[in-house]
C-alpha positions as CSV (number, residue, x, y, z in Angstrom):
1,X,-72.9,-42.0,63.8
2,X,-76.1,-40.5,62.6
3,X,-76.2,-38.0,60.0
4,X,-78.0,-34.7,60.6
5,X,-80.8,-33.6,58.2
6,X,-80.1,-30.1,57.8
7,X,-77.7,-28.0,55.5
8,X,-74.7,-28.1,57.3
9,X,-72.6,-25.3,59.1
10,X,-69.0,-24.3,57.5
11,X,-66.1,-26.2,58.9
12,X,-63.7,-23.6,60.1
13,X,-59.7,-24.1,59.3
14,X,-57.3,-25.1,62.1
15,X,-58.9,-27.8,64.3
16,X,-61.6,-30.7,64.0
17,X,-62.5,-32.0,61.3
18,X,-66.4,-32.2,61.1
19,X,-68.6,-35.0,60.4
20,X,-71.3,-33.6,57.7
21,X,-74.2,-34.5,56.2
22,X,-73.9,-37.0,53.0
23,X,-76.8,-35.6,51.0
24,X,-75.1,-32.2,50.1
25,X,-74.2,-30.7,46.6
26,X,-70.7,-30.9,45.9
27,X,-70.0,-34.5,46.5
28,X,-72.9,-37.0,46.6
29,X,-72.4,-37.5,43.3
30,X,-68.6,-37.6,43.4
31,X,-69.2,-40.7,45.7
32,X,-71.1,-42.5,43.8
33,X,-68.7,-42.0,41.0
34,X,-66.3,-43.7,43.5
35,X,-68.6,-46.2,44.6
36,X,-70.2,-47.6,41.3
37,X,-66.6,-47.6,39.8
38,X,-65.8,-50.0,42.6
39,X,-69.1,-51.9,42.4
40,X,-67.5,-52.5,38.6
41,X,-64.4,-53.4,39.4
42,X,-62.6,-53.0,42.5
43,X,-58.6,-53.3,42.8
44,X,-55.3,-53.9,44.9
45,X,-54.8,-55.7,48.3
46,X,-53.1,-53.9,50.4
47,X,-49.4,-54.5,51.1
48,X,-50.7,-54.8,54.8
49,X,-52.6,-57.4,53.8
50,X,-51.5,-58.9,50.8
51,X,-52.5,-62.6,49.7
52,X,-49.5,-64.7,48.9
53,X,-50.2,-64.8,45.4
54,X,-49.1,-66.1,42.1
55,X,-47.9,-63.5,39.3
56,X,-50.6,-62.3,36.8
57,X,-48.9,-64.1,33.7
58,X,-49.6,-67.0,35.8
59,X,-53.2,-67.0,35.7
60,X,-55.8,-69.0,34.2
61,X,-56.9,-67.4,30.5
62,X,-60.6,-68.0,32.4
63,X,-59.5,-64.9,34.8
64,X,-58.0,-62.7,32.4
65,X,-61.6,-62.9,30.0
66,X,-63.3,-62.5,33.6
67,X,-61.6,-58.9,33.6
68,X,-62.0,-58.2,30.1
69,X,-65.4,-59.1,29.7
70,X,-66.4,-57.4,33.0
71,X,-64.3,-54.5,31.8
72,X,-66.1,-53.9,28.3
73,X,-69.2,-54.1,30.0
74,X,-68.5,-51.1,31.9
75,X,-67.1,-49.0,29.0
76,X,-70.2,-49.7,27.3
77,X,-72.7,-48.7,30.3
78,X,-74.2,-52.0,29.9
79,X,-75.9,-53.2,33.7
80,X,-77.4,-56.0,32.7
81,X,-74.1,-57.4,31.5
82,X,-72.1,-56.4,34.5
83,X,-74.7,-57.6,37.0
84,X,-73.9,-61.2,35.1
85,X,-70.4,-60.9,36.5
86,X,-71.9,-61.0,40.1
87,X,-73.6,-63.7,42.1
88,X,-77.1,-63.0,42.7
89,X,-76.0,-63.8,46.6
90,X,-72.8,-60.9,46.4
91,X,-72.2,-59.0,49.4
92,X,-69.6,-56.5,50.1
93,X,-67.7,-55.5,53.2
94,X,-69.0,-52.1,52.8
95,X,-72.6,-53.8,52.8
96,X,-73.7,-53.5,49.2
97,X,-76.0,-56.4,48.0
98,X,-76.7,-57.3,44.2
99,X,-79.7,-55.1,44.4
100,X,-77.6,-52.3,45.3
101,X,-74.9,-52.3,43.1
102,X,-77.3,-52.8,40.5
103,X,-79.7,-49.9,41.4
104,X,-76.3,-47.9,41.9
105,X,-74.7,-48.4,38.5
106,X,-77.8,-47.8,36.8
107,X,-78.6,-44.2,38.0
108,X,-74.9,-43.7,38.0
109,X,-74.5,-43.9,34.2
110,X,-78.1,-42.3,33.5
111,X,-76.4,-39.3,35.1
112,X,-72.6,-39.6,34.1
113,X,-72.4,-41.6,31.0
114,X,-68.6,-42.0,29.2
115,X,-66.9,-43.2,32.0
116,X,-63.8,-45.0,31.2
117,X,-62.6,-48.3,33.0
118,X,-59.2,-49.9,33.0
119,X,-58.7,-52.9,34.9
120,X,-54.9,-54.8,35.2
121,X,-54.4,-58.3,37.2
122,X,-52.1,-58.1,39.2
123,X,-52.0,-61.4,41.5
124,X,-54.9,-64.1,42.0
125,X,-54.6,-67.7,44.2
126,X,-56.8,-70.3,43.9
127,X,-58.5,-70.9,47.5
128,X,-60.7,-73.8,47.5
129,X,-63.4,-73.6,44.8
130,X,-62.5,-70.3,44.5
131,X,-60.4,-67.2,42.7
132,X,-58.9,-64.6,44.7
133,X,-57.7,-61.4,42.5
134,X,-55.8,-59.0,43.2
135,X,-56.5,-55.6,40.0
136,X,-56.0,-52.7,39.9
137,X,-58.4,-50.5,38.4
138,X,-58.6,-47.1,37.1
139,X,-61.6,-44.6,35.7
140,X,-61.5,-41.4,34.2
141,X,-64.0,-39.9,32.6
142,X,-65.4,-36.1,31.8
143,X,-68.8,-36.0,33.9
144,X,-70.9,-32.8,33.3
145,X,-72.5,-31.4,36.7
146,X,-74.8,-28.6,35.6
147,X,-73.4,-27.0,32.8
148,X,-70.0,-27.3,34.1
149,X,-67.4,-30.5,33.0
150,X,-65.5,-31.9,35.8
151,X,-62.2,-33.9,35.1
152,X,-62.7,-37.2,37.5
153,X,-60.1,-39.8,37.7
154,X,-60.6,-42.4,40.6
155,X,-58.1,-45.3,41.8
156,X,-59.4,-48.5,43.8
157,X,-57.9,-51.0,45.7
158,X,-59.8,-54.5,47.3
159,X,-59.9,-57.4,47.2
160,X,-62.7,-60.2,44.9
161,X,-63.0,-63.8,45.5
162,X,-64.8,-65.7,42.3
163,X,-66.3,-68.6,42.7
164,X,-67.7,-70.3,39.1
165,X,-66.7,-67.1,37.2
166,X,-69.1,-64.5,39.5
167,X,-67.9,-62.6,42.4
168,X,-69.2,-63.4,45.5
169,X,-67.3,-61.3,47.8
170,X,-65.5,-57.9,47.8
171,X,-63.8,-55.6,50.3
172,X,-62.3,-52.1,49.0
173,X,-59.1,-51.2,51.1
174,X,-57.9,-48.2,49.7
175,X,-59.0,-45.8,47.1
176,X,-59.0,-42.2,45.9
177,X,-61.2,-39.8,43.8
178,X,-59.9,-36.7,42.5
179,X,-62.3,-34.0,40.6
180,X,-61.0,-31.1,39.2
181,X,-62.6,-27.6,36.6
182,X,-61.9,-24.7,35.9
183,X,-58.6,-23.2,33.6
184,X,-57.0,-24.1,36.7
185,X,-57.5,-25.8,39.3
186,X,-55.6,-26.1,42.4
187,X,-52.9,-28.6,42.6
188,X,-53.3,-30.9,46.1
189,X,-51.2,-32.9,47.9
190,X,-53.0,-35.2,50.6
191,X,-51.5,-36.5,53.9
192,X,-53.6,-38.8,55.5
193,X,-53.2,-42.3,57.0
194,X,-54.7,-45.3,55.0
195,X,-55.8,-47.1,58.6
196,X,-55.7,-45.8,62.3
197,X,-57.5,-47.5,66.0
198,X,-60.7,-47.2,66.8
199,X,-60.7,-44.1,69.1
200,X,-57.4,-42.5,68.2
201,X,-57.2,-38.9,66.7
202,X,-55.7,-38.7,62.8
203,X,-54.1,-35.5,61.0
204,X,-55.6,-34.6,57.8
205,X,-53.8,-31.9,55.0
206,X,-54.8,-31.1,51.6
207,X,-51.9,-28.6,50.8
208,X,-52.0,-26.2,47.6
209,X,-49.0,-26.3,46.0
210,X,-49.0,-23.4,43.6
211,X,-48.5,-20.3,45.6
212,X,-52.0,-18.0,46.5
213,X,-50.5,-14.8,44.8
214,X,-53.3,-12.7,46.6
215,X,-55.7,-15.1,45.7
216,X,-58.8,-15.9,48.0
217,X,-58.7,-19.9,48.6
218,X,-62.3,-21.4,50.1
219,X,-62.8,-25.0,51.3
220,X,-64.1,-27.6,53.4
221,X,-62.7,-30.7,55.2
222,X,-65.4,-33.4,55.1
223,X,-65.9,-37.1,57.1
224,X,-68.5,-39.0,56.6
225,X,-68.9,-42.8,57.1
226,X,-68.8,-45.1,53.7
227,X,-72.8,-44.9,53.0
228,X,-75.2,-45.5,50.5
229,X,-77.2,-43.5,51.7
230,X,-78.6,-39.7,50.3
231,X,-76.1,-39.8,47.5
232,X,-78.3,-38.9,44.7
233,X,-80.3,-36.2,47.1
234,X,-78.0,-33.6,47.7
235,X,-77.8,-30.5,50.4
236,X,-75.5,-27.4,50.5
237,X,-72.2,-28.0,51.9
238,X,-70.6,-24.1,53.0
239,X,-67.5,-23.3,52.2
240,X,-65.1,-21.2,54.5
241,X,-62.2,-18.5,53.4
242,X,-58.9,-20.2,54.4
243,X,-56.0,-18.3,55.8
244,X,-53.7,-20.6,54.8
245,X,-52.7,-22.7,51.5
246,X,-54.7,-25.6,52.7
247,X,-57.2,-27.8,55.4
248,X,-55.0,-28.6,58.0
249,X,-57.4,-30.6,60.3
250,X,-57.4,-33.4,63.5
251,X,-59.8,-35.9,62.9
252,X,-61.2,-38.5,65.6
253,X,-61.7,-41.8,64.6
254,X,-65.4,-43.7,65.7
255,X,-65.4,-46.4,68.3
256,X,-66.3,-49.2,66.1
257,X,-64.2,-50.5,63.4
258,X,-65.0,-49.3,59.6
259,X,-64.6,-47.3,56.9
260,X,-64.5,-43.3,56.1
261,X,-64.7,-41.3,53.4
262,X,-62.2,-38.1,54.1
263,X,-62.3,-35.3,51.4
264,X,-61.2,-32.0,50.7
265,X,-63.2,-29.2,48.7
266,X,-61.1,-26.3,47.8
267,X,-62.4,-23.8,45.5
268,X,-60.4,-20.7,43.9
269,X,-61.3,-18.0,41.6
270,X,-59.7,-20.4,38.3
271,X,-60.7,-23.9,39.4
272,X,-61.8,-26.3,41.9
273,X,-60.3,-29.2,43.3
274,X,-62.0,-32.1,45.3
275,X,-59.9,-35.4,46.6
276,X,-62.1,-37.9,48.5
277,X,-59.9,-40.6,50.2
278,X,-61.1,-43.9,52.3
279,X,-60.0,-44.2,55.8
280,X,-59.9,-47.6,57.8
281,X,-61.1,-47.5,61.4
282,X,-59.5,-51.0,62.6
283,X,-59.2,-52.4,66.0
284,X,-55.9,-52.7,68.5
285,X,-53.1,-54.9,67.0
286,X,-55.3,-55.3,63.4
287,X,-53.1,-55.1,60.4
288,X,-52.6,-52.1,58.9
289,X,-54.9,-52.1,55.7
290,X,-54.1,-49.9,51.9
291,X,-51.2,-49.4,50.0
């Protein structure tokens, strides 16, 4: 899908969710706060597509400093040591080489430092010469956009496969970002499938659950594909006045099998809320992928 290079029009409640622009203000950098996070450390297979793997009190002491090591490195900001936990030949399934995980984290944590990474084993299997783990990771942290603090806590799930203690390969298959400011923002619940066919429409809510009390509630339903793409040159993204307590849109997935990035902006007079989840675009008869 190509992305247009214009601010984008607001998406109107009810119907179809709208593809937008990637290089817009209110979530570029919310993405790459999701992306570099799993560039660090991703997390979880699956249950659709879970390894047959040992316990984590099982695991070699080799693994478990792996985590820690690569762990500490992120808490303290430190590139150059995280890149040592990658091979310089590393690709991901979302496309990311070395080079960009590398360029990523660094402009990441020039911009947002304090982050906060938590990783837990929880499975690996020895395959060959290599490791296969299976974390799960958590980051919080307090970024500042402008003059305004932002409360960001982001979940991942994939899958890594070490070979001679650096990572060679990784594949994200599930995770969500929540952002939240204000005295108080709302609280959102999120329906939305973790994987759906190539070609098949898809139901997207993110419902306020705290009643409007004659408040005005703006927002914006948002897909876009899993890009690297314009995320640290950003455009206006318009909000719309909602009627209801809510996005309650139909989305259509792409022909070709991938990934999305579905989010929800929704902005009232005491807070903001923004929850960016990733959506699986998978062929006919293809496992079901996330947790």
């Amino acid at each position: 899908m190509s992305m247009p290079q214009s601010p984008e029009a607001a998406v109107p409640n009810g119907s179809a969710l709208a593809p937008v622009n990637a290089r817009r203000r209110w979530l570029p950098w919310m993405q790459s706060l999701s992306l570099s996070s799993a560039v660090v450390l991703s997390a979880v297979v699956g249950s659709g597509d879970r390894l047959m793997a040992a316990p984590p009190e099982t695991a070699p002491d080799s693994v478990l400093e792996f985590i820690t090591n690569l762990d500490a490195a992120a808490n303290q900001a430190d590139v150059r040591q995280v890149m040592q936990h990658y091979s310089p030949e590393f690709r991901s399934a979302d496309g990311l080489s070395y080079r960009d995980m590398e360029n990523t984290l660094t402009t990441l944590w020039e911009q947002y430092p304090g982050l906060t990474y938590e990783t837990q084993l929880l499975s690996w299997e020895q395959d060959g010469d290599a490791i296969v783990t299976e974390t799960m990771t958590l980051i919080t942290g307090t970024p500042l956009v402008g003059d305004r603090p932002f409360e960001f806590t982001s979940t991942l799930e994939a899958r890594q496969r070490l070979v001679d203690s650096e990572i060679v390969e990784q594949e994200i298959l599930a995770e969500e970002t929540v952002l939240m400011s204000g005295s108080n923002p709302p609280t959102v619940q999120i329906n939305l499938p973790t994987s759906v066919t190539i070609g098949r429409s898809f139901s997207f809510d993110a419902i306020v659950m705290e009643p409007l009390a004659g408040e005005r509630l703006m927002g914006v339903a948002i897909d876009e594909p899993v890009d690297l793409a314009g995320y640290l040159d950003p455009m206006d993204v318009q909000l719309t006045v909602l009627p209801a307590g809510g996005l309650f849109k139909i989305g259509q997935a792409p022909v070709t099998p991938g990934s999305r990035w579905i989010s929800a902006v929704l902005v009232r007079e005491d807070g903001i809320t923004m929850v960016t989840r990733r959506l699986h675009i998978v062929r006919p008869g293809e496992a079901p992928r996330g947790s």
